[in-house]
C-alpha positions as CSV (number, residue, x, y, z in Angstrom):
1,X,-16.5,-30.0,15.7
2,X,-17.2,-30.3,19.0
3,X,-15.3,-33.6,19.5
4,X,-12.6,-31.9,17.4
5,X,-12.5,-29.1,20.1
6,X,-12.2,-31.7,23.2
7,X,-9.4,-33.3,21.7
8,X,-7.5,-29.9,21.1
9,X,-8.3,-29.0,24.7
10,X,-7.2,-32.5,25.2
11,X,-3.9,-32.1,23.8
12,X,-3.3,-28.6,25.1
13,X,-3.2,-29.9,28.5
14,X,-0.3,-31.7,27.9
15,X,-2.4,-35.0,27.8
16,X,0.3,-36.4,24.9
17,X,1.6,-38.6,27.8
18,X,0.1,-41.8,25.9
19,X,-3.2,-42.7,24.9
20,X,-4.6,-43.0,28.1
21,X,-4.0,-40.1,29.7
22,X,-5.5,-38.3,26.2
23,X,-9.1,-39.9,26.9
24,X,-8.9,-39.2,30.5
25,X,-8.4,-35.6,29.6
26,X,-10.9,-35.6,26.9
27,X,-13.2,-37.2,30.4
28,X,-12.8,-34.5,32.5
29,X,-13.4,-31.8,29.5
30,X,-16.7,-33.2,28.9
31,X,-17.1,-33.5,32.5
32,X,-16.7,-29.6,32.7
33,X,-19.2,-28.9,30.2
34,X,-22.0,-31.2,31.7
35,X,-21.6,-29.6,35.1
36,X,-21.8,-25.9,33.6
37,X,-24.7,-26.9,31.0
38,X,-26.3,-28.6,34.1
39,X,-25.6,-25.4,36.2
40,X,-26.9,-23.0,34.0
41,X,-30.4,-24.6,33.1
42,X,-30.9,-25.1,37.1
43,X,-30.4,-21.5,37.6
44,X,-32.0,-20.2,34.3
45,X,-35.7,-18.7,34.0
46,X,-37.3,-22.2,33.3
47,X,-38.1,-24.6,36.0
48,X,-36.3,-27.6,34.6
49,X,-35.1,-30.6,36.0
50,X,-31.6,-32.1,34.7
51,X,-31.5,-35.8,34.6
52,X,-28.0,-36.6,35.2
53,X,-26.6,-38.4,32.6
54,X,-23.5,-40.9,33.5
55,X,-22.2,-40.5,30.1
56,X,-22.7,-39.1,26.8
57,X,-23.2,-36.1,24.5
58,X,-26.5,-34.6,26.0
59,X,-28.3,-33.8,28.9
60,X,-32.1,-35.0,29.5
61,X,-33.8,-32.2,31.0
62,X,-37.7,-32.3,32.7
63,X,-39.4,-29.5,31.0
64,X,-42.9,-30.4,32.7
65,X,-43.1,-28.1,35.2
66,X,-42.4,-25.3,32.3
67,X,-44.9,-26.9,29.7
68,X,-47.8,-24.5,31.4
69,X,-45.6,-21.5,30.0
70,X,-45.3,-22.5,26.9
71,X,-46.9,-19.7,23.8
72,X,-49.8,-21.2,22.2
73,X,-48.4,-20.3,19.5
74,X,-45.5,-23.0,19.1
75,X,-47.9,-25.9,19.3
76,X,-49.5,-25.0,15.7
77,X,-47.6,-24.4,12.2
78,X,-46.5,-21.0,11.1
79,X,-49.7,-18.3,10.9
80,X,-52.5,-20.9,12.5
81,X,-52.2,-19.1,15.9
82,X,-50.7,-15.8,17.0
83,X,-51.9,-16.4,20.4
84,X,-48.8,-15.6,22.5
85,X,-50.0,-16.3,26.5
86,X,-49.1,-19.3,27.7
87,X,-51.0,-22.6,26.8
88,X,-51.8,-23.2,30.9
89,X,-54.5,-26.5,29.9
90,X,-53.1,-28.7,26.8
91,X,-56.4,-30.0,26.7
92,X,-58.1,-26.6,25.8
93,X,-55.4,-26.6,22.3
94,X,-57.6,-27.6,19.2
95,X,-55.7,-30.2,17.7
96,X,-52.1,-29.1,18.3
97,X,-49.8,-29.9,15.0
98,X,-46.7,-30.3,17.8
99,X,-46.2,-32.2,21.3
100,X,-44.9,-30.8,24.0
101,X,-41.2,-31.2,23.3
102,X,-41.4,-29.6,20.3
103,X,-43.1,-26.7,21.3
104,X,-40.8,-25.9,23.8
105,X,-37.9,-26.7,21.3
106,X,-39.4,-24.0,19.2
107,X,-40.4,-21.5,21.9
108,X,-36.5,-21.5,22.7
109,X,-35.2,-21.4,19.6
110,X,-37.4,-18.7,18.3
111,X,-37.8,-16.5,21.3
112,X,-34.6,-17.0,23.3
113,X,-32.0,-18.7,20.5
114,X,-31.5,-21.6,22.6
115,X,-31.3,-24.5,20.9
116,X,-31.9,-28.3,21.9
117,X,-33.4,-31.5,20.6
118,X,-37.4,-32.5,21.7
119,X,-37.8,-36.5,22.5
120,X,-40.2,-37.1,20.1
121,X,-38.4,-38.6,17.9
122,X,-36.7,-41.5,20.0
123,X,-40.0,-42.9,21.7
124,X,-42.8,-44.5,20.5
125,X,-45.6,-42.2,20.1
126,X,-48.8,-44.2,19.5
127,X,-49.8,-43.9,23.2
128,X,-49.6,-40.2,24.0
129,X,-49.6,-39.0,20.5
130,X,-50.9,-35.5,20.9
131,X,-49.2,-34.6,24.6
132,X,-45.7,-36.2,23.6
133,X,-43.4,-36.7,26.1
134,X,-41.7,-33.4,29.1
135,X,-38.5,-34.1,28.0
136,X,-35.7,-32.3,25.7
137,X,-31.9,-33.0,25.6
138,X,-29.4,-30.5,25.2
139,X,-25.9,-31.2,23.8
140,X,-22.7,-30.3,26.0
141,X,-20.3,-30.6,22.8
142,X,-20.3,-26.4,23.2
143,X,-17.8,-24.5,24.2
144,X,-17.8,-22.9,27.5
145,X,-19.6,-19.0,26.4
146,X,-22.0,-21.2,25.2
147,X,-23.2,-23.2,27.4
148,X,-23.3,-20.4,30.2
């Protein structure tokens, strides 16, 4: 959908002039979006850091300056902790059911309706297994409201 709404942008521009002038218009749309996505988490309530991607779908973001923050709460399963203050020590959580990522993925999404996608899932975990890794991508294939 996303893509779809580039190319519509794309085409509203008056980018029919041939093929090429099309992608570079679809370019500089995505362009747009990465700078406001990247703006808008810089100057948000978290203190992230935005890797700056040089292509792509989806900005890395440093969330480990932020991890400290994180509720209790979203490292375990539904009803195993209420605790809602901030972890502060990941080694004072008793065997934590979610990494780092994840939590914060679920401490956005639950308490702010921010979604984005936890690293997990792309790196191989057998070394750090319990602490998972301080980064989270987000997805600039949004429209603008969105992503500010």
């Amino acid at each position: 959908m996303a893509i779809a709404e580039a190319m519509k942008i794309a085409n509203s521009k008056g980018s029919g002039e041939g093929e090429q002038k099309f992608y570079e218009t679809v370019r500089e749309v995505f362009q747009e979006k990465k700078e406001i996505l990247t703006e808008t988490i810089k100057n948000g309530p978290f203190d992230c850091k935005v890797l700056n991607p040089e292509g792509g779908f989806f900005l890395a973001v440093d969330i480990s300056k932020t991890v400290s923050k994180i509720p209790v709460k979203y490292f375990y399963e539904e009803g195993k902790s209420d605790k809602n203050d901030p972890v502060e020590n990941l080694d004072e959580l008793d065997n934590p059911k979610y990494t780092v990522d994840y939590a914060f993925v679920r401490w956005l999404l639950y308490d702010y309706g921010i979604a984005c996608i936890p690293f997990f899932p792309f790196y191989d975990q057998s070394e750090n297994k319990e602490k998972g890794t301080p980064f989270v991508r987000f997805t600039i294939c949004k429209d603008e409201k969105t992503l500010d």
